[in-house]
C-alpha positions in Angstrom: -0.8 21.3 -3.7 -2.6 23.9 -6.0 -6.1 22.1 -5.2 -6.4 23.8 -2.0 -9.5 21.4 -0.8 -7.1 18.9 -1.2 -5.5 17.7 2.3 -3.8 14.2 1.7 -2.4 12.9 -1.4 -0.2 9.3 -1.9 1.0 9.1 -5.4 2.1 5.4 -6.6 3.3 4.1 -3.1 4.7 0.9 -3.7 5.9 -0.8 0.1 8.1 -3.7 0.6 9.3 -5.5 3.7 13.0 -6.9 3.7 13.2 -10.8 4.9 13.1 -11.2 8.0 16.2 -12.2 9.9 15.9 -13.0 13.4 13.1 -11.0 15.0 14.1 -7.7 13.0 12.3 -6.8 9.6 12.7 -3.1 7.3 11.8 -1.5 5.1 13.8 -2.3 1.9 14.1 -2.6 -2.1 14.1 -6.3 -2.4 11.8 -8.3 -0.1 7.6 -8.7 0.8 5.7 -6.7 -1.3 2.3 -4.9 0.5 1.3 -2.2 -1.2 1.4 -1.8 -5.3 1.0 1.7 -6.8 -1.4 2.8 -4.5 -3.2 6.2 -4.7 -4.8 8.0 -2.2 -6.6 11.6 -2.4 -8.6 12.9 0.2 -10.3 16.7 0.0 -11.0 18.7 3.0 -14.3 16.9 4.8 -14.1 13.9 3.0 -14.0 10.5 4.9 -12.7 7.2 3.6 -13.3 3.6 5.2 -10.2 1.3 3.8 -11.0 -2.1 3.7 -9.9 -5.6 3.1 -8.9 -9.3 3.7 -6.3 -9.3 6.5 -2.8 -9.2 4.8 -4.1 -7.0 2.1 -1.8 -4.3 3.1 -4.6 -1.9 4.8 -2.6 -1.2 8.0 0.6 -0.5 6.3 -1.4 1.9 3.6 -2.2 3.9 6.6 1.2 3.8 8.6 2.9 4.9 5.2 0.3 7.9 5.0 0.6 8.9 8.9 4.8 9.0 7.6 5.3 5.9 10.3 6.7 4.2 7.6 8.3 5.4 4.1 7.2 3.9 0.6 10.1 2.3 -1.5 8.5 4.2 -4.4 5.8 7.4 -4.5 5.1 9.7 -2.1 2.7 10.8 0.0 1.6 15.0 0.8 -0.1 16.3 3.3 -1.6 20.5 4.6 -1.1 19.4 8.0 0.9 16.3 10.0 -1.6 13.1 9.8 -2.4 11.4 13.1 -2.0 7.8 13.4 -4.5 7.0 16.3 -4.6 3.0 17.2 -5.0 0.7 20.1 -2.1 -0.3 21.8 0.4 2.0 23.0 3.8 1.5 25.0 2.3 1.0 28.0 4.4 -1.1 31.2 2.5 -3.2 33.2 4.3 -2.9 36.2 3.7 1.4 36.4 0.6 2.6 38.0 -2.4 3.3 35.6 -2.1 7.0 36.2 1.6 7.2 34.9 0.8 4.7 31.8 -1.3 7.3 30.5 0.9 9.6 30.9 3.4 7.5 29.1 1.2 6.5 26.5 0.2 10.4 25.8 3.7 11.6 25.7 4.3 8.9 22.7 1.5 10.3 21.0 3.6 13.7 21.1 1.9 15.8 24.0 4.5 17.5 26.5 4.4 15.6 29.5 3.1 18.6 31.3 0.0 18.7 28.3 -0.3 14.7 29.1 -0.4 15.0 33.1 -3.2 17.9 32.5 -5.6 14.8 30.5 -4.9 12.2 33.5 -8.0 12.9 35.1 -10.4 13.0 31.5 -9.0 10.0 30.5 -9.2 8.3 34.0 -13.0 9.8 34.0 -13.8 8.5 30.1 -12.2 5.0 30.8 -14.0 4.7 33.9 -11.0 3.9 35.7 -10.9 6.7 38.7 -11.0 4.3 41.7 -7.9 2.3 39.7 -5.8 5.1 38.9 -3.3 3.9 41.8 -2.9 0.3 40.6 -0.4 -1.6 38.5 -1.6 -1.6 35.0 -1.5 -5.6 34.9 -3.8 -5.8 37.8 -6.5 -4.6 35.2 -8.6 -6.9 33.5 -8.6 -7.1 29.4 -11.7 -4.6 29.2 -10.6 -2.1 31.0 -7.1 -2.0 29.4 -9.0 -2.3 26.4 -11.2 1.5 27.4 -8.1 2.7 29.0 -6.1 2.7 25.9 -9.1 3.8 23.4 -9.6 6.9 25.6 -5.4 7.7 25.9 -5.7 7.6 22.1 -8.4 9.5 21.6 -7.4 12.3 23.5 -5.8 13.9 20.2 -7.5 16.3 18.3 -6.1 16.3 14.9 -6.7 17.9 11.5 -6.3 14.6 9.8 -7.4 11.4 11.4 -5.8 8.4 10.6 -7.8 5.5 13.0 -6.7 1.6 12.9 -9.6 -0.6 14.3 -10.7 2.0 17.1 -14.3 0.7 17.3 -15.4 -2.5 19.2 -14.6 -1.5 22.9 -15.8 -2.2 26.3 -19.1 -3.5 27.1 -22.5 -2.0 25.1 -22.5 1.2 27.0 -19.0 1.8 26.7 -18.9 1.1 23.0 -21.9 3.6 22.6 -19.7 6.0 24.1 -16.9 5.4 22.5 -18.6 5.9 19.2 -19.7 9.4 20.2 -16.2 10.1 20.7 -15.3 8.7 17.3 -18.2 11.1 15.7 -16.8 14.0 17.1 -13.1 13.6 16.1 -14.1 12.7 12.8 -16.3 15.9 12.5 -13.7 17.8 13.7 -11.2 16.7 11.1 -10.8 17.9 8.0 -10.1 14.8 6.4 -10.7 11.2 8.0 -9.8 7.6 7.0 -10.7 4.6 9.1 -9.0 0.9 8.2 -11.8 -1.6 9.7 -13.2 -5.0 9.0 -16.6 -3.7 9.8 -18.6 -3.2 6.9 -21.5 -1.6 8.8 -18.8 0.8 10.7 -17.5 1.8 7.2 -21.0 2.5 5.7 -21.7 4.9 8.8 -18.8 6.6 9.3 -17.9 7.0 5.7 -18.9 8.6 2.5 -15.9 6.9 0.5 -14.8 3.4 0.5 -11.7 1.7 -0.8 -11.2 -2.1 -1.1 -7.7 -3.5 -0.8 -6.4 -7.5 -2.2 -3.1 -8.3 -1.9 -1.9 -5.0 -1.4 -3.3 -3.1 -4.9 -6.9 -1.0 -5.0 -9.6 -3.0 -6.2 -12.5 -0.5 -5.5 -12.2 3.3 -4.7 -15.5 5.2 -5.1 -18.6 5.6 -2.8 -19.7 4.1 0.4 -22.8 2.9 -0.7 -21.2 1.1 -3.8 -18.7 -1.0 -1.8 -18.8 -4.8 -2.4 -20.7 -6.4 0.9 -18.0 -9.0 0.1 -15.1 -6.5 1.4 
């Protein structure tokens, strides 16, 4: 990249599912189309919000840039590895909550020795210390819901992909939880955020890009986006 500010570039990505058959679907040339010449640039300390009606491809626009998934067409560069972080990793119900995170940090790429050494943060963030002996299904909804925002926030990385990382936990916990998303995103050097909160978007910010039915609609500033989006 000769614009050395810039940090993430997609370049006409074009992303198609094959039919489904069975419970298996792929990547493939003929099939569901999501995503239709889409571009994406983000320079170092930007922050975009991506938007749209569910089904509009947002998700899959930001798998295809964390490399999760590869376009049928265009291509997507990149200074350092972007960091898909999202709710819901491969946790087991049956393990203790202390060996689900370190489960679910080892599939976010930390050595298992660098995932045992966070037990006791995450245990501490999630609010979870007197349950770190019991089976993860014994937990309730909201504190499976805190314990796997604070596994996936453990990361650090230089560009911050984040999937619906906001609404967690009770009011205090969600105040928390939205320090925590401050900090990673200042600590970034480039951030994009897929949510269907408009007000999230708008604060976290300064760029906004509105996706229907898998093409760009809108790409420009925040404060510009549609309320409609």
């Amino acid at each position: 990249m000769p614009d050395r500010d810039l940090v993430l570039q997609a370049d006409a990505v074009h992303f198609a599912y094959a039919p489904v058959h069975g419970f298996r679907r792929s990547p493939a040339r003929r099939g569901t189309d999501v995503l239709h010449s889409v571009d994406v640039t983000l320079r170092r300390g930007e922050s975009l919000g991506i938007m749209g009606p569910n089904g509009s491809g947002k998700t899959t626009l930001l798998r295809v840039l964390a490399g999760v998934l590869t376009p049928r067409e265009g291509r997507v560069r990149a200074t350092h590895r972007p960091i898909l972080l999202a709710l819901g990793p491969a946790l087991r119900g049956r393990l203790p909550v202390r060996d689900n995170i370190v489960l679910g940090l080892t599939a976010l790429g930390l050595s298992r020795s660098r995932a045992r050494s966070h037990v006791d943060d995450v245990l501490a963030f999630a609010e979870l210390n007197e349950h770190a002996g019991k089976q993860l299904q014994a937990l309730s909804s909201g504190m499976h819901a805190r314990l796997q925002f604070s596994i996936a926030t453990v990361i650090r990385p230089d560009i911050l992909l984040l999937d619906e990382l906001l609404s967690v936990g009770d009011a205090a916990f969600r105040r928390k939880s939205a320090e925590r998303i401050d900090a990673l995103r200042d600590a970034a050097s480039a951030f994009v955020l897929v949510s269907h909160d408009h007000a999230a978007v708008q604060r976290l910010c300064d760029r906004a890009m509105l996706l229907r039915a898998g093409s760009v609609v809108y790409d420009g500033p925040v404060t510009d986006l549609p309320e409609q989006a």
